[in-house]
N, C-alpha and C positions, 0 to 999 in steps of 0.2 A: 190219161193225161191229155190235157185240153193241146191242141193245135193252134200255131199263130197262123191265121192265112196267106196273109201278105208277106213273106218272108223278104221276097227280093226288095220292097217297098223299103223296110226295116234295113236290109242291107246295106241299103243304098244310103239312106240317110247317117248310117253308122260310121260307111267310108267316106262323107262329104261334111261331118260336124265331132267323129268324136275321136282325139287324141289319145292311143292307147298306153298303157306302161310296157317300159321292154319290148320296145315294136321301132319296124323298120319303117318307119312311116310313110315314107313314100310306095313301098310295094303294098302295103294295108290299104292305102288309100285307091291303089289298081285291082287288087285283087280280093278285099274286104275278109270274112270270117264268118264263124260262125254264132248265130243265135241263140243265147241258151234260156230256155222258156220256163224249164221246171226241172222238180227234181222230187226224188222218194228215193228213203233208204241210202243205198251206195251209188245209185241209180241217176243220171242228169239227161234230159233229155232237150233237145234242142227243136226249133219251131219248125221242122218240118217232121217231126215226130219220132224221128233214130232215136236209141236210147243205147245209153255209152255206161261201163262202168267207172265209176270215176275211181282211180287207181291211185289218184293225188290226195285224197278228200281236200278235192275244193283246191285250194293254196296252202297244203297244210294243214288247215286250220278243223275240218270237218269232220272230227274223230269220231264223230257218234252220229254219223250222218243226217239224211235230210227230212229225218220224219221226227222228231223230238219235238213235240207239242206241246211238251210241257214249257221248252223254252220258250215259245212261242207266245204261249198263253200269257207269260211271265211277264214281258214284255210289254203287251197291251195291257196288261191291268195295270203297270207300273204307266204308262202312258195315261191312264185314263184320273190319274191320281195326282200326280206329279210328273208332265211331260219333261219336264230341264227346271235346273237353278244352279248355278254357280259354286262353287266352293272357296270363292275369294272372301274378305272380309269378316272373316270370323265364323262364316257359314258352312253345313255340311247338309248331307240327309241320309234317310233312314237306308236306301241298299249301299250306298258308299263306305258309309261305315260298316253293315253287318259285313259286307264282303272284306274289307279291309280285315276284321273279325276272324272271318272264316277260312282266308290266304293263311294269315300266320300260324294257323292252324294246321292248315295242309302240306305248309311248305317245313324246312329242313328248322331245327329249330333255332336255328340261330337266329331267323329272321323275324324280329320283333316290330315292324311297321310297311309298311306300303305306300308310292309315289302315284299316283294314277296317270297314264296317258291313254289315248288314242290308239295305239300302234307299237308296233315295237322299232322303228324307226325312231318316234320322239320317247320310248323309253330309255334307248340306247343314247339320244342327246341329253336325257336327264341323266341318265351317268354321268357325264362329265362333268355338269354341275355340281353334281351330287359328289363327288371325287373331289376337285379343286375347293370345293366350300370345307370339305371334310378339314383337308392339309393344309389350307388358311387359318382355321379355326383351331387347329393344335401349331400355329406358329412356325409353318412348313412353306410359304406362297412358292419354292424353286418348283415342287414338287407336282409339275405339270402335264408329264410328257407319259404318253398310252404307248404301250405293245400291245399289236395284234396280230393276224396271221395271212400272209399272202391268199388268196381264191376265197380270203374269208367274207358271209354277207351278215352285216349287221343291221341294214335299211338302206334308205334312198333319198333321205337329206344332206345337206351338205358333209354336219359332223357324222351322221350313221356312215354317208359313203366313204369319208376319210378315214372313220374306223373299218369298218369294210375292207380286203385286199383285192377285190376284182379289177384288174387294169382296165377293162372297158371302160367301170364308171369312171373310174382315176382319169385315164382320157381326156373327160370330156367335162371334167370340171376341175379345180387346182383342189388341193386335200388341204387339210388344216396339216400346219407344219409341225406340231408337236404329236403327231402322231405315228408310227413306225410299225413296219413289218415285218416279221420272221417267218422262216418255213411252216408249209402247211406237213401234218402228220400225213404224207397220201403215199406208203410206200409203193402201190402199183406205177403211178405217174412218175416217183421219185426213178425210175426203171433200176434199182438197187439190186445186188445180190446179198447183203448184210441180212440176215434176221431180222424180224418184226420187232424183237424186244432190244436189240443193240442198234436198228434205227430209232425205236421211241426215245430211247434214252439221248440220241444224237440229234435228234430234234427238240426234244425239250432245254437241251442243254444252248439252244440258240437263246431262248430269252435270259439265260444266265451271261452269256456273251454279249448280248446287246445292252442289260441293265449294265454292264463295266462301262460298255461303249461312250454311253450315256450318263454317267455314274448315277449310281444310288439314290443320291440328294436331290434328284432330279427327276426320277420316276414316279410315275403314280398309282397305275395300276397297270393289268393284263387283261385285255377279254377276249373270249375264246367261248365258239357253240361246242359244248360236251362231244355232238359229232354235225361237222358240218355238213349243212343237209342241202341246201341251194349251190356250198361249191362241187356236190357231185355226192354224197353222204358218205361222207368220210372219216370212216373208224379208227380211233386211233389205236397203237397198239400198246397192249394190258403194262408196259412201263413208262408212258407218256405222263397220266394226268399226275400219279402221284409223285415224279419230278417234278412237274411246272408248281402242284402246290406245294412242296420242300423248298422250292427255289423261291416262290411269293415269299413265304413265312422267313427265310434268311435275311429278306433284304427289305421288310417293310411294305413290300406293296400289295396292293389291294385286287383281291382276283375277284373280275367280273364273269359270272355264268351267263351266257345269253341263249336263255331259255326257249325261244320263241316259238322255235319249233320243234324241240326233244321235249319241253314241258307237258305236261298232263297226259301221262300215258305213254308217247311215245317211243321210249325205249323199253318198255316194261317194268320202270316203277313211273310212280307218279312226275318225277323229272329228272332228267340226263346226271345230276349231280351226283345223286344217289346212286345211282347204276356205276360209276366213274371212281365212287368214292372221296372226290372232293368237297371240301367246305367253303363254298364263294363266300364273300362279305357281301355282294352285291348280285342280284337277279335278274334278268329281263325276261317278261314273259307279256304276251299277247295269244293271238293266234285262237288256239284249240280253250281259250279262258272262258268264251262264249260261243264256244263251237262254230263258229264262225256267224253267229246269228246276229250279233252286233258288232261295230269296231270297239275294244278296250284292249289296253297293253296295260303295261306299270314296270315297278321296279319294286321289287323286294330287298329292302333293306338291313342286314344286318345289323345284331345291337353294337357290334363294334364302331359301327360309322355313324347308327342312330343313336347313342349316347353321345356324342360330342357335336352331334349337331343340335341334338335337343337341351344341353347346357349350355351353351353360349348363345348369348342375346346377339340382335342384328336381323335382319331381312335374309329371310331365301328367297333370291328375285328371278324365280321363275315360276310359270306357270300355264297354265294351257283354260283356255275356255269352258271347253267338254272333257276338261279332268273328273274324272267320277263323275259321271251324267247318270243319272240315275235308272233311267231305262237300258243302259251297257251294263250297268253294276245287277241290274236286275237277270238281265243277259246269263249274267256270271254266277250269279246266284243259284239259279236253276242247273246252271249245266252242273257247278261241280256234285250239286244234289244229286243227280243222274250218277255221276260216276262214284259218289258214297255210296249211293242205298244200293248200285245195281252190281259192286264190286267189277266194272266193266274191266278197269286197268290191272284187277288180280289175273282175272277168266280170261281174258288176252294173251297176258303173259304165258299162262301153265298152257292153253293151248293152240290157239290161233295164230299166234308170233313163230312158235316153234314150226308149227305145220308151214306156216310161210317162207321159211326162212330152208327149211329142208327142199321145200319142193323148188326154187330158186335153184337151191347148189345141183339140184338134178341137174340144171343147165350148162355148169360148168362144163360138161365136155362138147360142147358144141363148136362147130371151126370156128367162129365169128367171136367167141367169148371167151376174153382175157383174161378176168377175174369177174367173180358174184362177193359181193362184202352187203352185210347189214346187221342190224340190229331190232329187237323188237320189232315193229311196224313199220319199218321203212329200210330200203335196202337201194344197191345198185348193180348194175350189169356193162363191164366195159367191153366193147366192140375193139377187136382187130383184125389185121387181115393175117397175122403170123403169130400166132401164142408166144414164139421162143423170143423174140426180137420184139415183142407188143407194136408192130408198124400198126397203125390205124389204118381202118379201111378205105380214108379220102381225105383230100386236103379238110381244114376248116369245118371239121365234125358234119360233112354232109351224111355221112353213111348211118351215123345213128338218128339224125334228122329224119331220113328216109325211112330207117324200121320206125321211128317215133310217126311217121305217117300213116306205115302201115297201118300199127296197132291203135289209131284214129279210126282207120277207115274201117274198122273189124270189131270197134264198138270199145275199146279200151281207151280211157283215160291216162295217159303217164305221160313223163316230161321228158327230153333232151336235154344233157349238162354236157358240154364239151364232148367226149367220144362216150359217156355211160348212159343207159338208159334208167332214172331212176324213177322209184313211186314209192307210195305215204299211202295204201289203203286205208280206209276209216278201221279204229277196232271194234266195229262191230260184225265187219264181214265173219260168214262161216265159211267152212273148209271148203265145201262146194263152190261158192264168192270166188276163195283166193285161188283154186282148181281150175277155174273160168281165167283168171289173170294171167296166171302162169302158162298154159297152156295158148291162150292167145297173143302171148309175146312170144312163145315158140314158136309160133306158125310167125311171124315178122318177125324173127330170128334167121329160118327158111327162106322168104323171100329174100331179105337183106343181104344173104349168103351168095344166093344165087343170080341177083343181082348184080353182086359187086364178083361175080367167079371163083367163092370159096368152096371148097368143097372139103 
């Protein structure tokens, strides 16, 4: 892996011109970060030559990691063909539609057409559009107003953060008012002693209280990530989903799956829905669509909402630039071929997910660790300084901060959410990979303990 030489040169100009996401800006701009140069496999290496397992793949998004050349290749040929055109004006091209093609094919089958965005941010603003045009078009226009879930992340635009429950963003920008919050499923945080299955039912029964609240005539839909994976990855429990969808189907509204990052793989079928057992009308998925090789998001459409929008005349007046770009769709193209011909999302499930997920709960009895929850490919680990009482280790989640530096400093990729440590392995790590994971969050489990005076 080639070396950047100038590393401090590059740092310096990173901390004096470039504004990061999710960053303190003023400490970034004191004390800068790190360089990432390259990458192989599960593998990221940074420009002064460390090499880190990435434990995240990537943001999510890098389920088949950094060596997929076929994506690659895919890419540039579609570059060398057709770099961009438009999809406005009566116009399309050849990967926007095969992929559009190829989606309804993979996805659950209710979903008979595809919206393309960027992101799953501007996916998740196409839902609303896609929602309020629906309930216009059948003679409904009250029929405005979203439920969503407290800690929930649906993006980082205005409408994504207002659907979103994270107070930070809330904070620091005003939400759209027709949007509304109910509990998240997180019975560790919830500190409850009720059972798993007489909480899910107690929290699902929140959005049947708040559609009263609100009345009926007035709701539109519900979105909800199958398991929220940025507010901590959180599982709901086995009587949650198939409440919230008995209660959508009672009362007319429309249940949005945002797939963005359970989709393709990561729960252990091809998307969170299927694992969950629910039937969304509506999709969001981005992320893991092109393995993180290009940006493309979209929205998988339902024939319930796409029959009534595809018979009534008038304008869908939105639309994006780099909707279906052809070089993204080509992106997309290739990868879901990878995970067809190579059965990745089967051979996962039967054995790497499990292996994962076992070797994890080893950690449960550790002083520092609350709970271990996950599913498939991605899991979490909460930090406290007392099991019995869940007291966390420090104010303002410094303590998992801390192990989350550790296992930086010791070549591990994973993220910090509030007091859990969580991570999203690529599914193509082997057992030896997630062997290496696990075991190097043990050791900054150790420290962290020791540290803060657990024993």
């Amino acid at each position: 892996m080639n070396v950047i030489k100038d590393t401090s040169a590059l740092q310096k100009m990173d901390r004096e011109h470039h504004l990061h996401p999710f960053t303190d800006l003023k400490s970034y701009s004191e004390k800068g970060g790190r360089i990432v140069s390259g990458a192989e496999h599960i593998y990221i290496y940074d420009s002064e030559g460390n090499r880190m397992l990435d434990g995240m793949s990537g943001l999510w998004c890098c389920s088949l990691g950094y060596s997929q050349r076929s994506i690659a290749e895919a890419v540039f040929e579609q570059m060398q063909q057709l770099p961009y055109y438009n999809n406005f004006f009566g116009c399309s091209n050849q990967p926007a539609t095969e992929l559009a093609k190829l989606l309804v094919d993979v996805t659950p089958e209710q979903f008979t057409h595809v919206f393309f965005t960027n992101s799953g941010s501007e996916a998740n603003d196409t839902n609303l559009r896609l929602v309020h045009r629906y309930y216009d078009c059948l003679g409904k226009p009250g029929k405005k107003h979203i439920i969503s879930r407290k800690n929930a992340y649906h993006g980082s635009t205005i409408a994504a953060s207002s659907l979103g429950g994270m107070d930070a963003m809330h904070q620091q920008t005003h939400g759209l008012d027709y949007v509304h919050h109910i509990g998240q499923p997180h019975w560790f945080e919830a500190g409850t002693d009720e059972d798993l299955d007489t909480f899910g039912l107690r929290l699902a029964g929140e959005l049947a209280a708040k559609i009263a609240e609100l009345g009926e005539c007035n709701v539109a839909a519900f979105i909800a990530e199958p398991v929220q994976g940025a507010g901590g990855v959180i599982i709901p429990p086995s009587t949650y989903w198939p409440e919230i969808q008995r209660i959508c189907d009672a009362h007319d509204i429309l249940l949005i799956a945002d797939e963005v990052i359970c989709g393709f793989g990561r729960t252990g079928n091809w998307f969170g829905c299927e694992t969950y057992g629910i039937k969304p009308d509506l999709m969001t998925f981005a992320k893991a669509v092109t393995n993180g090789y290009m940006p493309l998001g979209g929205v998988m459409v339902g024939d319930k909402v796409a029959n009534v929008l595809i018979t009534h005349e008038g304008e869908f007046a939105h639309g994006l630039t780099y909707s279906g770009h052809p070089a993204a769709c080509a992106a997309a193209l290739a990868t879901l071929k990878v995970l067809q011909d190579t059965g990745i999302i089967e051979t996962c499930a039967a054995d790497i997910a499990p292996h994962f997920q076992s070797r994890l709960r080893d950690l449960a009895d550790h002083p520092i660790v609350g709970e271990v929850r996950g599913d498939g490919m991605f899991a979490a680990v909460e930090l406290v300084s007392d099991k019995a009482s869940r007291e966390r280790l420090a104010p303002d989640s410094t303590g998992a901060v801390y192990c989350r530096n550790i296992c930086n400093d010791n070549g591990l990729m994973v993220r910090q959410t509030g007091d859990a440590m969580i991570m999203a392995p690529p599914l193509v790590c082997n057992t030896l990979e997630i062997d290496t994971l696990v075991d190097t969050l043990a050791v900054a489990l150790d420290h962290t303990a020791k540290h803060y005076g657990v024993s």
